[in-house]
Z-matrix of the N, CA and C atoms (Angstrom, degrees):
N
C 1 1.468
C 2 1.526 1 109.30
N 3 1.369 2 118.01 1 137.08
C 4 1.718 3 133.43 2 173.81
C 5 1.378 4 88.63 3 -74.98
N 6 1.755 5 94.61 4 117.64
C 7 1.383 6 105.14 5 159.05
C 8 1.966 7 133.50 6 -74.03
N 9 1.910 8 82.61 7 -49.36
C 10 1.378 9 105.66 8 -172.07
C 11 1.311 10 102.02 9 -150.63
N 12 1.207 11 110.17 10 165.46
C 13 1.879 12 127.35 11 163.16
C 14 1.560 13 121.72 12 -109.81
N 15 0.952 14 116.90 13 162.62
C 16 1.336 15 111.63 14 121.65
C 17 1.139 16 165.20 15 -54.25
N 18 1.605 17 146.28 16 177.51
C 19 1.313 18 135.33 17 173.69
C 20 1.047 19 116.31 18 -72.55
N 21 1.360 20 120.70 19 -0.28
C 22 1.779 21 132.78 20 -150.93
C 23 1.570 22 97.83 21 -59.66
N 24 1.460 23 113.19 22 -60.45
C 25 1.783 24 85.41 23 -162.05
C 26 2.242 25 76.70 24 -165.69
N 27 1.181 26 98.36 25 38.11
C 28 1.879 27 101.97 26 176.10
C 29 1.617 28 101.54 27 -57.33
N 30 1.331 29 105.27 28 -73.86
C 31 1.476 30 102.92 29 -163.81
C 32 1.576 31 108.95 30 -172.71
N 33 1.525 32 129.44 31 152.22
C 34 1.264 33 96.14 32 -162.46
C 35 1.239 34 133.93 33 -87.74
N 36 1.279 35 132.75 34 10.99
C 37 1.224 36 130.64 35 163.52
C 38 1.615 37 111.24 36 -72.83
N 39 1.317 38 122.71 37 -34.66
C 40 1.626 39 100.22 38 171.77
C 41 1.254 40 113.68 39 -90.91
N 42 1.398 41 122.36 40 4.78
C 43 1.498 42 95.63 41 164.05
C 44 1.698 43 105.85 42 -96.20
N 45 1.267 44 125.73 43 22.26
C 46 1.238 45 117.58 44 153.46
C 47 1.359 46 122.90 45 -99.36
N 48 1.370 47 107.93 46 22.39
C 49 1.377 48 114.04 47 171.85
C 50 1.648 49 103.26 48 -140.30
N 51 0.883 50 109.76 49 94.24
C 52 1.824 51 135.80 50 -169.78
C 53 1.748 52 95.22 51 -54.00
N 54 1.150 53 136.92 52 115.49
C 55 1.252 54 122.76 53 157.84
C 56 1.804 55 104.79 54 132.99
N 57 1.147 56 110.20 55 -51.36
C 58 1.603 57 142.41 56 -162.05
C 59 1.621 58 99.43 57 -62.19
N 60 1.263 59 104.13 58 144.56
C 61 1.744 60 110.41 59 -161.18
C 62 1.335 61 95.90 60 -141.05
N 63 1.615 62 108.19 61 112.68
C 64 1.004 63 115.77 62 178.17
C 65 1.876 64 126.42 63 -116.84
N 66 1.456 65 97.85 64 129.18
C 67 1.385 66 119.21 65 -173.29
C 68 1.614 67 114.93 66 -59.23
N 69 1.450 68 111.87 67 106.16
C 70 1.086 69 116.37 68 154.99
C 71 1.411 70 155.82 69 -98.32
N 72 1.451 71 142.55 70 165.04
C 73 1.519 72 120.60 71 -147.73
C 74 1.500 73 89.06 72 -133.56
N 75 1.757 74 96.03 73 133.05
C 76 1.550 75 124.14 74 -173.85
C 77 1.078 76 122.07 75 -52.32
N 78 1.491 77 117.67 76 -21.75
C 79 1.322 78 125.01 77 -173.42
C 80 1.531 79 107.34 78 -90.40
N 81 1.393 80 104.54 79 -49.52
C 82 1.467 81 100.07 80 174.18
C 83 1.853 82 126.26 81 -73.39
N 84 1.357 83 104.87 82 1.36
C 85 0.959 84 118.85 83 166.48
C 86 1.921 85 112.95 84 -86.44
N 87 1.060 86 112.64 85 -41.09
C 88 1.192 87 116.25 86 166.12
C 89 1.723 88 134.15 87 -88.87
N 90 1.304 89 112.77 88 7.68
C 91 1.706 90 167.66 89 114.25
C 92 1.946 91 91.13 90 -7.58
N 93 1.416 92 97.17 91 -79.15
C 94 1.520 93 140.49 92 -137.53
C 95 1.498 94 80.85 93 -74.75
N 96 1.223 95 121.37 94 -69.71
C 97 1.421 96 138.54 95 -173.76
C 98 1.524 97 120.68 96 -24.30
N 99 1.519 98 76.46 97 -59.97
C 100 1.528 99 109.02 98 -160.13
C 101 1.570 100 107.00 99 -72.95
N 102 1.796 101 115.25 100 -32.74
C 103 1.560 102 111.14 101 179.11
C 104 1.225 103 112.47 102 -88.18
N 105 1.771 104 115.59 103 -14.84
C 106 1.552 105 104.76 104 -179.30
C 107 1.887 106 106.03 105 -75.08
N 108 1.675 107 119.41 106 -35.79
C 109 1.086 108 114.51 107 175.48
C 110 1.592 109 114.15 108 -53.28
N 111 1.332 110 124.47 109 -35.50
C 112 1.509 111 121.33 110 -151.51
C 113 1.758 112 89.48 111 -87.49
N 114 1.405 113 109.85 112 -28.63
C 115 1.824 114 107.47 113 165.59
C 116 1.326 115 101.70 114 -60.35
N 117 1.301 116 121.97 115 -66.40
C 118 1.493 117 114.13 116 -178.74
C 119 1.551 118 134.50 117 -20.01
N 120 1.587 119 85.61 118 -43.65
C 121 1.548 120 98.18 119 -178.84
C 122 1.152 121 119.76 120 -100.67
N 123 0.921 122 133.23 121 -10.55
C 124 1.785 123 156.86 122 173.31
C 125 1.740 124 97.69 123 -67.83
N 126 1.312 125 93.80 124 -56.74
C 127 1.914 126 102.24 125 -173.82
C 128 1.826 127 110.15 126 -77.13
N 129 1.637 128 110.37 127 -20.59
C 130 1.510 129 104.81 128 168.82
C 131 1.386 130 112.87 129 -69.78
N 132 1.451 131 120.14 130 -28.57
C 133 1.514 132 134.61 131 -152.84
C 134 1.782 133 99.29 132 -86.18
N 135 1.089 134 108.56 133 -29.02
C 136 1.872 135 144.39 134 -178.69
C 137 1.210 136 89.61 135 -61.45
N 138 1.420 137 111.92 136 -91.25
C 139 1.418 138 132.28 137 177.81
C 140 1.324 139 107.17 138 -15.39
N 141 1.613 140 113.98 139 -74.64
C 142 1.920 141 100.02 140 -164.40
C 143 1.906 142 120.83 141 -88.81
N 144 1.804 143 86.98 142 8.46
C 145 1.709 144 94.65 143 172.40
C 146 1.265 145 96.75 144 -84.83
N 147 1.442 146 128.99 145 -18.71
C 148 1.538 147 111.87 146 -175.43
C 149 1.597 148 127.57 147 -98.69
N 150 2.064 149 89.97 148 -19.13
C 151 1.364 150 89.76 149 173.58
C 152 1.620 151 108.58 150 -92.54
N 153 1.169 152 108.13 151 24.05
C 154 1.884 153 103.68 152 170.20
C 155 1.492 154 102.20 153 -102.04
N 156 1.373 155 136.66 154 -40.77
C 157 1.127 156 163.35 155 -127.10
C 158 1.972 157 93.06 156 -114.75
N 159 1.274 158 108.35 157 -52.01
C 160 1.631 159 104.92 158 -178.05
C 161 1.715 160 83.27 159 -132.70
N 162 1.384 161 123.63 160 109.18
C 163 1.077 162 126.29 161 -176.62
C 164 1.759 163 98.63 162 -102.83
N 165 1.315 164 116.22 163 -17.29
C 166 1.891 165 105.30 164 -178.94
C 167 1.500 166 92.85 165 -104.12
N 168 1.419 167 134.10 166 61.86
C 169 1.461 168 131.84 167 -177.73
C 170 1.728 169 80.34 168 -162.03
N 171 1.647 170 96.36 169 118.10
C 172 1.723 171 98.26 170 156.97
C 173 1.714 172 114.05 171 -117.90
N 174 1.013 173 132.90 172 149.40
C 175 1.333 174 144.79 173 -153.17
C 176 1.780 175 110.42 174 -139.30
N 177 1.153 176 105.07 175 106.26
C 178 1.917 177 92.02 176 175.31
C 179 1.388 178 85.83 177 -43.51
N 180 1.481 179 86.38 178 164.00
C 181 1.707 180 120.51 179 163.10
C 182 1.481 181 114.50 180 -77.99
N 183 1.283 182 127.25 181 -29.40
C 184 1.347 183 116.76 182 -174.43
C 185 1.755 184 107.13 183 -83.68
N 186 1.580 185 114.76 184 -2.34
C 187 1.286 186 112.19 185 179.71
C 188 1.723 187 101.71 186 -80.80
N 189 0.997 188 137.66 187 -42.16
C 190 1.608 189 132.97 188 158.36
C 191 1.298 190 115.04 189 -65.45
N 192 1.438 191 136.36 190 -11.25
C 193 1.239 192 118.62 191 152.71
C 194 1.433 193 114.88 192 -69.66
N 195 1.377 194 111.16 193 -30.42
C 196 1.896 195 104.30 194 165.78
C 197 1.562 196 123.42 195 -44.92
N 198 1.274 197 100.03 196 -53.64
C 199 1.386 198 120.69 197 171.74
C 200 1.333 199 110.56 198 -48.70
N 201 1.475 200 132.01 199 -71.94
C 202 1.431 201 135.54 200 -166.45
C 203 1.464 202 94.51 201 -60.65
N 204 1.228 203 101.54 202 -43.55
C 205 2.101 204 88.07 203 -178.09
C 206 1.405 205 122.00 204 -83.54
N 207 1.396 206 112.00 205 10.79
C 208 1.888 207 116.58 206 171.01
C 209 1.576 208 86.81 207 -100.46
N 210 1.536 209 139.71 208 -48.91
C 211 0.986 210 156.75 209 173.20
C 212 1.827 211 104.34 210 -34.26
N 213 1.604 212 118.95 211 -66.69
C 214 1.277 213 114.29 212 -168.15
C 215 1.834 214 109.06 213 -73.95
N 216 1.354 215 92.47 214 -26.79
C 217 1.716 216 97.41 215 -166.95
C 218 1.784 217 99.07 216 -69.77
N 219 1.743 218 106.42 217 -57.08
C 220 1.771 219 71.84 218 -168.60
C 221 1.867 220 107.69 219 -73.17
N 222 0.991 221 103.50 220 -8.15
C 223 2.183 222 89.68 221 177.35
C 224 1.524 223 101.96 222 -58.13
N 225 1.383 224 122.29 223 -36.82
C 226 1.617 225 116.72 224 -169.10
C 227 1.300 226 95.77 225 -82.89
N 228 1.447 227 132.30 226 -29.38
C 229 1.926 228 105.67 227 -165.98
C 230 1.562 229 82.99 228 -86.39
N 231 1.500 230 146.14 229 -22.95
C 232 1.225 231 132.73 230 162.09
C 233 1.663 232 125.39 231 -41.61
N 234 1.098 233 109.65 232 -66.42
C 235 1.184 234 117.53 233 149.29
C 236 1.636 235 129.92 234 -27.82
N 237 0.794 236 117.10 235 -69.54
C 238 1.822 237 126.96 236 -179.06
C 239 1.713 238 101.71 237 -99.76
N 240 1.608 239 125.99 238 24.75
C 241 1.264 240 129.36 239 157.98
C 242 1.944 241 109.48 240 42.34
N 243 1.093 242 91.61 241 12.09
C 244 1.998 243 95.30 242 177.45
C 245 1.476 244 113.41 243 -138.97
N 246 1.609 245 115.74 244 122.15
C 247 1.860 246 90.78 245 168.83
C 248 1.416 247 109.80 246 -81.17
N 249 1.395 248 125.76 247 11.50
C 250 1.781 249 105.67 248 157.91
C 251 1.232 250 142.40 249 -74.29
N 252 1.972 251 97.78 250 -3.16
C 253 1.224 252 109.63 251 164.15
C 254 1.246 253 147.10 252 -79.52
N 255 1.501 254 99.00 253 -1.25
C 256 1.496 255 116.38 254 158.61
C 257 1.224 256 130.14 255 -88.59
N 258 1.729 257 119.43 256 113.48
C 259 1.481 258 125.52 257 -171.14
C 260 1.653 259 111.17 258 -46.57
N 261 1.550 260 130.20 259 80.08
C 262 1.179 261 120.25 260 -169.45
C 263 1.556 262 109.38 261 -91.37
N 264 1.233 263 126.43 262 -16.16
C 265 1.456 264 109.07 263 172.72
C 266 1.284 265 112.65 264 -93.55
N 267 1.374 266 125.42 265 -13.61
C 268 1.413 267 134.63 266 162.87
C 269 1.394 268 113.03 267 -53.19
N 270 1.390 269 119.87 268 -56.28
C 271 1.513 270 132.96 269 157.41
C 272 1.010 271 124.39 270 -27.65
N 273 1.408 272 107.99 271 -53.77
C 274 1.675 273 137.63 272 -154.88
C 275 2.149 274 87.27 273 -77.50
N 276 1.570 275 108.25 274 -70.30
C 277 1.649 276 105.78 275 -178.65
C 278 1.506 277 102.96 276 -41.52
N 279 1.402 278 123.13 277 -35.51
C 280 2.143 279 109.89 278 -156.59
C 281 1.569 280 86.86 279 -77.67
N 282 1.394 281 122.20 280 -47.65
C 283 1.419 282 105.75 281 -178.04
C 284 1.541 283 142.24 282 -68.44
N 285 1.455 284 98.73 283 -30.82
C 286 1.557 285 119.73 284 133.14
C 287 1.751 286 116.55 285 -22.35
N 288 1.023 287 112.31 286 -55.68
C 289 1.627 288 125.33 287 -168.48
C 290 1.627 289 102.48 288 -77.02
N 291 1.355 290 86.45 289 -61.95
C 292 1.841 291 85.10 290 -178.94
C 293 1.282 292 115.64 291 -71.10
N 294 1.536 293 129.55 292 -6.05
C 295 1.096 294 118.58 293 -176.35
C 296 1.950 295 112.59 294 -78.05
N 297 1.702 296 72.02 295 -33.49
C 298 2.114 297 85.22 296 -175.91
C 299 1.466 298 94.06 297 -78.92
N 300 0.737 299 121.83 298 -27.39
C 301 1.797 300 118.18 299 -175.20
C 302 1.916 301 95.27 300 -72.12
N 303 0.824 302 122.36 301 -65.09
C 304 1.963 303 119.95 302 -178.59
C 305 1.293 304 101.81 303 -53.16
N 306 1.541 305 147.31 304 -49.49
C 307 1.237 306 147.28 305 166.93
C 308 1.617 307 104.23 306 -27.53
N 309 1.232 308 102.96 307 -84.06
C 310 1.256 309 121.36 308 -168.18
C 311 1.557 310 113.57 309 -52.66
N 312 1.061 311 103.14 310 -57.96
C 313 1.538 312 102.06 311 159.80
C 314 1.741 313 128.93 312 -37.36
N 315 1.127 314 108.36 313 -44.57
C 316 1.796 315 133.85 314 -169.52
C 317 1.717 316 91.86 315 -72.79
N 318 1.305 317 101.05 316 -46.98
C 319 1.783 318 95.91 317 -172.94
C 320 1.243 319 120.55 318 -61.99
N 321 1.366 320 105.42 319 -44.11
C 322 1.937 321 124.29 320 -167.61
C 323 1.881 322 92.27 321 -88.37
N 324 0.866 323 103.26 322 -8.76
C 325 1.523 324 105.86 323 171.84
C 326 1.782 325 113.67 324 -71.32
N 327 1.048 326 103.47 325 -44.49
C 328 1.797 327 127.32 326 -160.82
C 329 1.686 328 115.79 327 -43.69
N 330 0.906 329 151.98 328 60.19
C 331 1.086 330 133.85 329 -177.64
C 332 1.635 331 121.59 330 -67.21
N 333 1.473 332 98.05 331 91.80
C 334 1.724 333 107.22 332 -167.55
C 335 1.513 334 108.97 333 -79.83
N 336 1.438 335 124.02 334 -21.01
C 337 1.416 336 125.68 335 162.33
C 338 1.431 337 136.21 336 -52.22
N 339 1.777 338 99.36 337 -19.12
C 340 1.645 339 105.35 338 -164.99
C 341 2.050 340 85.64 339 -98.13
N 342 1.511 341 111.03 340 15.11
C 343 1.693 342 109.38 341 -175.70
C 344 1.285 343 110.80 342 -109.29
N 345 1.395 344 122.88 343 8.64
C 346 1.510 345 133.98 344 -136.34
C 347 1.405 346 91.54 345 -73.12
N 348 1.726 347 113.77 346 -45.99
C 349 1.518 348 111.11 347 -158.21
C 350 1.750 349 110.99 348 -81.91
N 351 1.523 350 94.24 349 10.11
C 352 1.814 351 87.08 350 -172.74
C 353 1.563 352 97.11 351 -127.06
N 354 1.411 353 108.60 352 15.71
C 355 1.480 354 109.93 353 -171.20
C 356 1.957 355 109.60 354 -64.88
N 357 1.036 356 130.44 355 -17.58
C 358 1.577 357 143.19 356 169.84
C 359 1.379 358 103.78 357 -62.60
N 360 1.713 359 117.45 358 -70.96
C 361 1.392 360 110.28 359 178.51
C 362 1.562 361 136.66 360 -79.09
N 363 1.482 362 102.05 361 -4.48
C 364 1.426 363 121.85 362 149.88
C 365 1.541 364 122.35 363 -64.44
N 366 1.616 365 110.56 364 -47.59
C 367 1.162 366 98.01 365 171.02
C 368 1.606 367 128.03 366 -66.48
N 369 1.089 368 109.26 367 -54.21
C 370 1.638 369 114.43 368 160.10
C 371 1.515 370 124.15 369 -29.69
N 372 1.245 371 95.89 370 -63.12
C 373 1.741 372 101.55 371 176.35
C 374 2.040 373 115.60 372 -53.12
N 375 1.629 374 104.75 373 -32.66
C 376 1.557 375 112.43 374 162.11
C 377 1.446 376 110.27 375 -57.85
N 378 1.392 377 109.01 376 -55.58
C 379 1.304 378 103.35 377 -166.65
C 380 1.308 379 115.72 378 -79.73
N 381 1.326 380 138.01 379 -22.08
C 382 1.576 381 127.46 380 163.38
C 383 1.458 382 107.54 381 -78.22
N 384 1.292 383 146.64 382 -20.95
C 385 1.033 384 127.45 383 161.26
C 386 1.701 385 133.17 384 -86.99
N 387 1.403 386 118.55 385 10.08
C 388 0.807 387 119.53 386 177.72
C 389 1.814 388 103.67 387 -102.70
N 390 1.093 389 106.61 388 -8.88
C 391 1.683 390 120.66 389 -172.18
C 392 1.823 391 90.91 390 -88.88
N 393 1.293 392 110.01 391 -57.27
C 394 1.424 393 99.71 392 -170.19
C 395 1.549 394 109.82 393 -67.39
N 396 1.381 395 109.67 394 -35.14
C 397 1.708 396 99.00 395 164.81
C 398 1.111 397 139.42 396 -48.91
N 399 1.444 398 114.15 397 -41.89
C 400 1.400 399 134.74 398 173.11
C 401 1.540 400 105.96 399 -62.36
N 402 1.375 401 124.41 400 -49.20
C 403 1.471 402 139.94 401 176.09
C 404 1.685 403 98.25 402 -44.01
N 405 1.086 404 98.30 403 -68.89
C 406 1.797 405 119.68 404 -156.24
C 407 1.584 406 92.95 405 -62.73
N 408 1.165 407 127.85 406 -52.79
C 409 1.578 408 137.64 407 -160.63
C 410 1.403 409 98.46 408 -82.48
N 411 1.713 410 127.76 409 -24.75
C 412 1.622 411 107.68 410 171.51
C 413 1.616 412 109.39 411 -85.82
N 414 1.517 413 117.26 412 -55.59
C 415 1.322 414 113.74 413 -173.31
C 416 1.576 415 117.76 414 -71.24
N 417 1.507 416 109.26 415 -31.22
C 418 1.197 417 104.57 416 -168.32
C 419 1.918 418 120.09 417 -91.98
N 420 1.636 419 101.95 418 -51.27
C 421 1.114 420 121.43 419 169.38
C 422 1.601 421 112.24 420 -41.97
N 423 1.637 422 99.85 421 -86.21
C 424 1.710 423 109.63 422 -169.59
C 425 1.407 424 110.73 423 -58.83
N 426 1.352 425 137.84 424 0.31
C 427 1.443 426 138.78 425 176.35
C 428 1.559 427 113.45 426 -93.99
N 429 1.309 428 106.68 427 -58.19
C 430 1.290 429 112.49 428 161.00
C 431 1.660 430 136.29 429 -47.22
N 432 1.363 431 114.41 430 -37.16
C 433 1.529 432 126.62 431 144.27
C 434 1.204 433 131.50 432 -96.16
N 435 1.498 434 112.58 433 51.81
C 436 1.347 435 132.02 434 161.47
C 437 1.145 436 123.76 435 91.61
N 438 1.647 437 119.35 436 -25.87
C 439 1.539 438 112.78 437 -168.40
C 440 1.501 439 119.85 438 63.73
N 441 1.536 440 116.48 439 31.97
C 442 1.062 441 130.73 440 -175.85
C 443 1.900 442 104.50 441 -122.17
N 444 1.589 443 126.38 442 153.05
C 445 1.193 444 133.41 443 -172.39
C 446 2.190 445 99.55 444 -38.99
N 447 1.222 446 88.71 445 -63.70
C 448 2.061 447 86.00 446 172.22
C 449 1.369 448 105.96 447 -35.27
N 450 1.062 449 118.82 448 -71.23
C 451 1.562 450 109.74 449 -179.56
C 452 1.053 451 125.42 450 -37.28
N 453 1.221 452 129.13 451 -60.77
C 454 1.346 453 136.01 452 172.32
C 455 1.604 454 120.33 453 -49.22
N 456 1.214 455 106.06 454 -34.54
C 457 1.512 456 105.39 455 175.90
C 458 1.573 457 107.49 456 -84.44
N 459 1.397 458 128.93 457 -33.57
C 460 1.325 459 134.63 458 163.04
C 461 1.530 460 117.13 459 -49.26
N 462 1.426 461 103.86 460 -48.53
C 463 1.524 462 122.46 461 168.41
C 464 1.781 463 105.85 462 -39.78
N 465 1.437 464 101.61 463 -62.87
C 466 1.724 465 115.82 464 -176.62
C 467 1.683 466 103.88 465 -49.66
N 468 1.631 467 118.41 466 -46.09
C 469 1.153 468 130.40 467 -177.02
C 470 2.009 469 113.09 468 -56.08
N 471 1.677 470 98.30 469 -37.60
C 472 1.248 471 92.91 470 -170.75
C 473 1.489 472 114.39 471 -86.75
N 474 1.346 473 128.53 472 -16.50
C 475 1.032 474 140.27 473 174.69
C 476 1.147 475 120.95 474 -69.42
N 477 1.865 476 122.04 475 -52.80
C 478 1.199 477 101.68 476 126.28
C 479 1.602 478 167.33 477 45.54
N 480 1.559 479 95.41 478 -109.78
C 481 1.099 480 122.56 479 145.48
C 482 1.559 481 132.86 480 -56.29
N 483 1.231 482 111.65 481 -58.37
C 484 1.035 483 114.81 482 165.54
C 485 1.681 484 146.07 483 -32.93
N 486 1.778 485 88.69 484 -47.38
C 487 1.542 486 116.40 485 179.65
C 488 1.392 487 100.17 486 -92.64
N 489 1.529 488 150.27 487 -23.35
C 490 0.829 489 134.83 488 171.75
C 491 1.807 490 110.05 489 -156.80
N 492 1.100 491 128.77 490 -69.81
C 493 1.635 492 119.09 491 -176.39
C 494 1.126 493 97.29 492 179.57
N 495 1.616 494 117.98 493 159.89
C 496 1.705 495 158.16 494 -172.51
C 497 1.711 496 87.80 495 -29.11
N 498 1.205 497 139.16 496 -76.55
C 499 1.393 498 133.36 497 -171.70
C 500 1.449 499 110.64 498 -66.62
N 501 1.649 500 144.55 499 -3.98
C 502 0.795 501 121.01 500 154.83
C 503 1.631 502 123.21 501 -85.06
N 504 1.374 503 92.79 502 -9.50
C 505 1.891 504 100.53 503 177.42
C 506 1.398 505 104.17 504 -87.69
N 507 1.093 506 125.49 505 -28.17
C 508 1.561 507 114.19 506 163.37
C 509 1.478 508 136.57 507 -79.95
N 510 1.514 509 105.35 508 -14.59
C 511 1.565 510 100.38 509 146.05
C 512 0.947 511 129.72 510 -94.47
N 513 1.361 512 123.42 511 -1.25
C 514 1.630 513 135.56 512 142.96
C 515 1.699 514 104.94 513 -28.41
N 516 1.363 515 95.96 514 -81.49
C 517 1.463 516 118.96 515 179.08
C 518 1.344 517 128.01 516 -31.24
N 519 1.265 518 92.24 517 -67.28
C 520 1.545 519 100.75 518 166.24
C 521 1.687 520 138.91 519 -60.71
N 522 1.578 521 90.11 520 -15.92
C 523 1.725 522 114.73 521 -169.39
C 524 2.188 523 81.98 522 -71.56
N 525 1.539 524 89.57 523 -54.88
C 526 1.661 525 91.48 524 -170.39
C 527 1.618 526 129.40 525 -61.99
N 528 1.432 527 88.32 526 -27.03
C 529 1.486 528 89.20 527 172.70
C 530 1.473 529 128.51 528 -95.48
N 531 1.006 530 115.31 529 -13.47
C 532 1.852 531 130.07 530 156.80
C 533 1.534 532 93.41 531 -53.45
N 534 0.870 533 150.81 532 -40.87
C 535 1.423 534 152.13 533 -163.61
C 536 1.752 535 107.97 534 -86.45
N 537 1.232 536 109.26 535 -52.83
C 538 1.341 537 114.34 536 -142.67
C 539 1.793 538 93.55 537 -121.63
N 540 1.369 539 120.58 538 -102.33
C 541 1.639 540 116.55 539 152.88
C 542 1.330 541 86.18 540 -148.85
N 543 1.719 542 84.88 541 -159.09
C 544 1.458 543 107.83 542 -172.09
C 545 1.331 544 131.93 543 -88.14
N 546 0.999 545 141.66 544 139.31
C 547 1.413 546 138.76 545 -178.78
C 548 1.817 547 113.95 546 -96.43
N 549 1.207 548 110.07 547 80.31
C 550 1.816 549 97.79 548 -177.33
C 551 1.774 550 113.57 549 -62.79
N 552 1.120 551 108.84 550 -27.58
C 553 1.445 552 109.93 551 171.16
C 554 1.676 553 110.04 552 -58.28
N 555 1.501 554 101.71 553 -69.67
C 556 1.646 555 96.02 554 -174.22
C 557 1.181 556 107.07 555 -48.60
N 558 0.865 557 125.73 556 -40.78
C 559 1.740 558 115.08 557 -165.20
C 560 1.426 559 134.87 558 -82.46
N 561 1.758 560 98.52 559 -2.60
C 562 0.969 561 126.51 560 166.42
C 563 1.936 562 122.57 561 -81.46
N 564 1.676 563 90.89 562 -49.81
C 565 1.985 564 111.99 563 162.17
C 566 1.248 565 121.23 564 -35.32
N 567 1.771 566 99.90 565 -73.50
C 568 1.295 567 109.74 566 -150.69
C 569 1.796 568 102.10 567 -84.25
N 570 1.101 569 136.11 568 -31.03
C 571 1.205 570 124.78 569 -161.13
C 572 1.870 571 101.80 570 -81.96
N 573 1.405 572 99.06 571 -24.52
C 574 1.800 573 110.65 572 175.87
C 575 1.724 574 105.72 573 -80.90
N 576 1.187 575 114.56 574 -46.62
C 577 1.637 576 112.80 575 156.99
C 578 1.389 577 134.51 576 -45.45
N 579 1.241 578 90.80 577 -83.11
C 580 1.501 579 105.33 578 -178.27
C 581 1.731 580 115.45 579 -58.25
N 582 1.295 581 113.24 580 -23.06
C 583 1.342 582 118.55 581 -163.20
C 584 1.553 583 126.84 582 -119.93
N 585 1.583 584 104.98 583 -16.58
C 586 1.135 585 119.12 584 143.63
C 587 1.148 586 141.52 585 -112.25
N 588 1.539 587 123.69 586 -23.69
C 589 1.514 588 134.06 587 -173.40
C 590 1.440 589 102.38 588 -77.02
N 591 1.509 590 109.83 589 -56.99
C 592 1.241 591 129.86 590 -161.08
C 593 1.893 592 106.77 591 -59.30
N 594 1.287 593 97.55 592 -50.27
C 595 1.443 594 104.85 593 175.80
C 596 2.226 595 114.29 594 -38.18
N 597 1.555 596 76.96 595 -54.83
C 598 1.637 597 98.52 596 -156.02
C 599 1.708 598 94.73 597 -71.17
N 600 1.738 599 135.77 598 -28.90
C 601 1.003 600 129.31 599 151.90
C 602 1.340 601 125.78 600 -57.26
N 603 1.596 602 126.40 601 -43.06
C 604 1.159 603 138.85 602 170.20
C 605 1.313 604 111.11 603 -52.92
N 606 1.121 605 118.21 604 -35.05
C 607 1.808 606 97.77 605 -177.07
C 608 1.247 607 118.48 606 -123.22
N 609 1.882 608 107.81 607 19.62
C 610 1.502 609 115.32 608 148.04
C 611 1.700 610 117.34 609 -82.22
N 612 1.295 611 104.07 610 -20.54
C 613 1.752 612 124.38 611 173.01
C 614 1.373 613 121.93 612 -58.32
N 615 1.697 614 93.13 613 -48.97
C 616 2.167 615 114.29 614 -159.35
C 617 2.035 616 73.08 615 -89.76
N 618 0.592 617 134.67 616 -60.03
C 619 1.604 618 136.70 617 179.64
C 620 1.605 619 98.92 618 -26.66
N 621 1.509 620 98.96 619 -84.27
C 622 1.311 621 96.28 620 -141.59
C 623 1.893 622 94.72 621 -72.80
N 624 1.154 623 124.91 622 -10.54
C 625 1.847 624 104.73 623 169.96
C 626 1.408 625 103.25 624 -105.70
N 627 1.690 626 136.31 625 37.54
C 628 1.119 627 115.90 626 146.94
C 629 1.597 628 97.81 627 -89.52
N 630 1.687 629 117.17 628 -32.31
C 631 1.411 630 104.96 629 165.55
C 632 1.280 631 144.64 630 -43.74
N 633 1.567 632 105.29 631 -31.34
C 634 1.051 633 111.56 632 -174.84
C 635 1.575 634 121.63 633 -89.70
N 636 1.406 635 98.58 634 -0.91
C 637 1.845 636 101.92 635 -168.37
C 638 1.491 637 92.05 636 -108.35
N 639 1.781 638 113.55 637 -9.02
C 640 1.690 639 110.94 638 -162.42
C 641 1.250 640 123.84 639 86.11
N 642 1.577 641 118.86 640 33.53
C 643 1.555 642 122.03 641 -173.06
C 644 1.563 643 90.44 642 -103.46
N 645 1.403 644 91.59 643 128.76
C 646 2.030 645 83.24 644 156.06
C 647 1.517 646 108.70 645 -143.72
């Protein structure tokens, strides 16, 4: 049984108190468990209703797990008429877990040897896109969302994103707010942006100009 956490990313009143260890309850931890799986499966069930339904449209899978889990969360605060009845920092630690668990995995995964012969235009292609990110994400990004602490952590989110995908902008995120606090806005934006919108535009885009060049 999870006793306690950390400040890491619980909820935001303890991460405005740097240090503070807060006690959590097994049940609602297993609460937590139990609704992210039934999203899981809600968003697999998603998944092959859509690829029967739009069969020249492919979609990661974790973009209908967004869905099944916007899907299960408001039926339960419907249900129990409160959103405090959803174990959200309980949630918040399992994804925490799986998030460092897919990292880690993704790295030891890498086979950077079988890249050897493109390692020149790989590097280049890093280095101009990490310049225009940085460009785009100071003047354009953090100005446009206010130039306020959210921004900046959204900023962290888009960069992120930018340089690689939705779980690298959330340990972006999280890297910043273990430090500093929490952002309930960003974390609300970027993982619904970047991780669902973006997807579902992205592969009406990669779609419609493999059509157009004759890729199938």
């Amino acid at each position: 049984m999870i006793q306690s956490c950390r400040v890491s990313s619980c909820d935001a009143e303890a991460l405005e108190e740097a240090g503070k260890v807060i006690p959590l309850d097994g049940k609602r931890f297993a609460l937590g468990c139990a609704l992210t799986l039934i999203a899981f499966g809600l968003g697999a069930f998603l998944m092959d209703l859509f690829s029967l339904i739009f069969p020249g449209l492919n979609f990661p899978i974790h973009v209908m797990g967004m869905v099944g889990g916007a899907i299960v969360r408001n039926i339960y605060d419907a249900l129990k008429k409160s959103s405090k009845a959803t174990p959200e920092k309980e949630i918040d630690i399992l994804g925490s877990v799986c998030l460092s668990m897919f990292v880690s995995m993704a790295v030891m995964t890498m086979r950077l040897w079988e890249l050897a012969s493109l390692a020149i235009p790989l590097i280049l292609l890093l280095v101009a896109g990490t310049l225009v990110t940085i460009l785009f994400t100071y003047y354009i990004t953090f100005r446009a969302l206010g130039k306020d602490y959210d921004a900046a952590v959204m900023v962290a989110g888009h960069i992120g994103f930018g340089l690689g995908a939705v779980p690298a902008s959330m340990a972006n995120m999280n890297a910043l707010t273990e430090v500093y606090r929490y952002s309930k806005l960003a974390f609300i934006i970027v993982p619904v942006v970047g991780g669902m919108f973006s997807n579902f535009t992205n592969a009406a885009n990669i779609t419609f100009f493999m059509n157009l060049v004759g890729i199938h």
